[in-house]
N, C-alpha and C positions, 0 to 999 in steps of 0.2 A: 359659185360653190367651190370648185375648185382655187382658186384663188383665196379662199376663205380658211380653204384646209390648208392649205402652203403657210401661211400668215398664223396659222394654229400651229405648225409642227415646227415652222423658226422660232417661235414665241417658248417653245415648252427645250429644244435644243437649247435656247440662250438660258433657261431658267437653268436648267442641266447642269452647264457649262458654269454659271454663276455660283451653282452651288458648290463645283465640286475647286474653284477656285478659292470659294469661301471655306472648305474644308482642308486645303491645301495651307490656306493660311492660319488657321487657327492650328495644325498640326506645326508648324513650322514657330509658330509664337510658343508654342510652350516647349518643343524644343530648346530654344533661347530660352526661354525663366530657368528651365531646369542646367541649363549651360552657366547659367549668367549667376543663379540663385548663393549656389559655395561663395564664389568670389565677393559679392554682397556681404554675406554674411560673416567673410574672413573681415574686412571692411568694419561692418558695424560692431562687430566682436574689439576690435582692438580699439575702438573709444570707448569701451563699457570699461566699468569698475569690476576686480574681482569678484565682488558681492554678485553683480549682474551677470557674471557668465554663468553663475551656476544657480543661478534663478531657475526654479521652477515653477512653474511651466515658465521654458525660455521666452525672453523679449526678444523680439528680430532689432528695433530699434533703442539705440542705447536710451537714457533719462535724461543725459546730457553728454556735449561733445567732451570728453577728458583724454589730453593728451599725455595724462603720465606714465604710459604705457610704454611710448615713442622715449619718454626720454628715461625710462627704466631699460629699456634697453642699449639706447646709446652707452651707459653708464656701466652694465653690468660687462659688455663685450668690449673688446675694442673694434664698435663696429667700424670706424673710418679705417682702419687697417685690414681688416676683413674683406670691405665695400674695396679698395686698392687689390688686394690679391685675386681678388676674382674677376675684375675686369684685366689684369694682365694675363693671366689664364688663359680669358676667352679669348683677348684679341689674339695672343700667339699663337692658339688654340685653330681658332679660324685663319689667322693667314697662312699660316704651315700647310693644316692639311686641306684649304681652296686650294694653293699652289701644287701640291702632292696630287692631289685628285680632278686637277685639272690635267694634269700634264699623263696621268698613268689614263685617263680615260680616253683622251686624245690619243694617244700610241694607240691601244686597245678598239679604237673604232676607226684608225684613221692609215695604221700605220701596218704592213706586213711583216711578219718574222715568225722565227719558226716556235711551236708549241702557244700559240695567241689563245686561242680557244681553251688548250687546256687548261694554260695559266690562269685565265679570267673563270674558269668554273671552280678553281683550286680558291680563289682570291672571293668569289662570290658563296664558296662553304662556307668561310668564316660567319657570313649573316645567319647562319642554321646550327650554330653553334650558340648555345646561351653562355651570355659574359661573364658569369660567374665560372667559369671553370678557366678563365685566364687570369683570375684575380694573383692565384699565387704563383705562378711564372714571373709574371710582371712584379710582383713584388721581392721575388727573391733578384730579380734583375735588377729593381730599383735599388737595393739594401748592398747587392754587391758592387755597383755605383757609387756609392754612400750619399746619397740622394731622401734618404727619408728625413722626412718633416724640410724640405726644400718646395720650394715652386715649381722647379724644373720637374721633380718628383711626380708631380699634380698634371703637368699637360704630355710629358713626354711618352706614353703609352696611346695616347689621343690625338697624334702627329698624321695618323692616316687611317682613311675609312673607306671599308670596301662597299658601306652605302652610297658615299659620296661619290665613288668612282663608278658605278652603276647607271648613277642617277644621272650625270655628266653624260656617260658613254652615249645614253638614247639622244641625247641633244645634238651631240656628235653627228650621230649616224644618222640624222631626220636629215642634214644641211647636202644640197644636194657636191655631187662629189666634183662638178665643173670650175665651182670655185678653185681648188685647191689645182684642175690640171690649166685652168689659163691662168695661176699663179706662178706654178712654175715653169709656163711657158714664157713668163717676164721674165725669169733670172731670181725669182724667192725663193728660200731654202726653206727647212721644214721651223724653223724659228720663228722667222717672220710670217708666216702661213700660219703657225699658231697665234702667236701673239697679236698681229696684226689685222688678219681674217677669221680666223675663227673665233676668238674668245670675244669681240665685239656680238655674234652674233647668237652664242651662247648667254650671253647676262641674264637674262631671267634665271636658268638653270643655276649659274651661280650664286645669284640672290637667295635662293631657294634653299640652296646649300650653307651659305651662311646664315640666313637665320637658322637652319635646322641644327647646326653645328655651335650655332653660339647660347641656345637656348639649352643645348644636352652640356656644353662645358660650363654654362650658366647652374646649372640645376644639379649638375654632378653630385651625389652625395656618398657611394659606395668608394668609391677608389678614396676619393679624399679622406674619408673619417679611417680607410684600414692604412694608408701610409705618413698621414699624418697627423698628431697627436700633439701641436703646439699650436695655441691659438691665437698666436701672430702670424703663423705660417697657414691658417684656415681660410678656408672660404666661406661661402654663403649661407649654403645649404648643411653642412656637417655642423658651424657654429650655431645656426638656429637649432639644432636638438639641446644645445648646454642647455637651452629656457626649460628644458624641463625637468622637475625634479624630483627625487625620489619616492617622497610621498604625496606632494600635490604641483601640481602643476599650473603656474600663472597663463592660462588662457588669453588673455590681454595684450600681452607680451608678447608670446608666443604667436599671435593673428599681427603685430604690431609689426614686429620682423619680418614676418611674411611679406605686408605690406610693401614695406622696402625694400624687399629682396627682388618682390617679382613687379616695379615698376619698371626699371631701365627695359624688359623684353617687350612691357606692352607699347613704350614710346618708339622701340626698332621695331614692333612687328607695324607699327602704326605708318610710320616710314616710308616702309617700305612694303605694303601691304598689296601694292600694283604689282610689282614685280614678282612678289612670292606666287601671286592666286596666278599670276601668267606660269611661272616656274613649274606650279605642280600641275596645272592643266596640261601644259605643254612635255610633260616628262614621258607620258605615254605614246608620244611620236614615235613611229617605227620608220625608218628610212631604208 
C-alpha cells in the first residue's frame, strides 16, 4: 500500500510538472507570434499592390509576390547613397565611441584619482536626462561648426555614451583585481594592462556594446532629420519618412524600405548573437 501511494503522488507531481511546463510553453510561443507577428507583416505588406494594403478587411498574405515596391523605391530615393551614408555613420559611430567608452570605463573602475565617484554619477545623470532637451545645444554647436547637412554633423554628438561607459565599467570591476597587480609586477604599464589584459577579457561586453550602439546609430531618426535636410547627405531612417505623402500614403513602399533598412542589424545581430546574449547576461556582474 504504501509503495502504491508513493507511485500515486510521483505520478500526479510529474503530471504537475508536465503541465505547468506545457503552460510555460504555450505562454512563451505567443510571446514570439506576438514579437514575430509586425515584422511578418512589414514583410508581406511590401509585396502586396497598393489595391491590397488597403484591402478590407486586410489580407495578411499578399495574391501574389510583386516586387515593384522594392524597385519604386530604389528609384524614388537615392537609396544606394542613402544605404552608404548610414553605414559610414555607424561604423565611425561604433568605433569612436567602443574606444571612448572603453577606455573612460576602464579608468572609472580600474584607475584611482581624485573626485572618480563624483565624476561618474555626474557622467551617469545624463541617462536621467531625456535626449530631447540636448537636441538644440547640439545643434547650435553643430550650425556654429558649419556642419549642417554634413555626415560629420550626423555622428559627431554620438562619439560618447555614458550607457556604454556604465555597461563596460560592471565588466571591469567583475575581473578579479590580481590580474592587473602580477601585471605589474612584470614591468606592464597601465596601456598594456588595458589593451592586452583586460579588454581580451571584456569581449562580450563589447560586443554587447556594439550591436547596441550600431543598431541606435542604425535607426537614428531625430537628430538626422532636425540637422539634415539634403537627401544625399540622409540616412536610413529620416529618408524613409519622404515615402510618405501628403495625402496618401504608399504602404508598400514604405514596408519595402523598411525591409531594407532593417536587414543589415538582423544579419549583425545573427553574428554575433553568442556574444551579445553572453554580454547582457554578464553585465550585471558586480565585483
Amino acid at each position: 500500500m504504501g509503495e502504491l501511494r508513493l507511485r500515486e503522488g510521483g505520478n500526479t507531481m510529474s503530471k504537475s510538472a508536465s503541465r505547468k511546463r506545457l503552460l510555460i510553453h504555450i505562454l512563451l510561443i505567443a510571446g514570439i507570434a506576438i514579437t514575430v507577428f509586425p515584422f511578418l507583416w512589414m514583410v508581406f505588406t511590401s509585396f502586396k499592390t497598393l489595391p491590397e494594403s488597403m484591402k478590407i478587411p486586410p489580407a495578411v498574405l499578399p495574391e501574389a509576390l510583386n516586387t515593384e515596391s522594392y524597385q519604386y523605391v530604389w528609384d524614388v530615393l537615392p537609396f544606394g547613397t542613402i544605404y552608404t551614408n548610414t553605414i559610414i555613420v555607424t561604423i565611425i559611430t561604433v568605433l569612436v565611441q567602443v574606444a571612448f567608452c572603453t577606455m573612460a570605463a576602464y579608468g572609472f573602475a580600474r584607475i584611482d584619482f581624485p573626485f572618480k565617484n563624483a565624476i561618474f554619477l555626474i557622467i551617469l545623470s545624463i541617462l536621467m536626462v531625456p535626449g530631447q532637451i540636448f537636441l538644440i545645444p547640439q545643434y547650435l554647436i553643430i550650425q556654429k561648426l558649419g556642419m549642417i547637412n554634413t555626415l560629420p554633423g550626423l555622428f559627431l554628438p554620438n562619439l560618447f555614451s555614458a550607457f556604454g561607459t556604465f555597461l563596460l565599467r560592471q565588466f571591469f570591476m567583475s575581473l578579479p583585481k590580481e590580474l592587473e597587480e602580477a601585471a605589474l609586477l612584470d614591468g606592464c604599464n597601465r596601456f598594456q594592462i588595458f589593451g592586452k589584459i583586460m579588454l581580451p577579457l571584456v569581449k562580450p561586453g563589447i560586443v554587447a556594446l556594439v550591436i547596441f550602439t550600431a543598431k541606435f546609430a542604425w535607426n537614428d531618426f531625430m537628430w538626422p532629420l532636425i540637422v539634415n535636410s539634403d537627401p544625399a547627405k540622409m540616412t536610413l531612417a529620416p529618408a524613409l519618412s519622404l515615402l510618405k505623402g501628403q495625402y496618401a500614403t504608399n504602404y508598400p513602399a514604405q514596408m519595402a524600405g523598411a525591409v531594407l533598412a532593417v536587414i543589415p542589424m538582423i544579419v549583425l545581430f545573427f553574428i554575433f548573437q553568442k556574444q551579445f546574449i553572453e554580454g547582457v547576461a554578464q553585465s550585471g556582474i558586480k565585483g
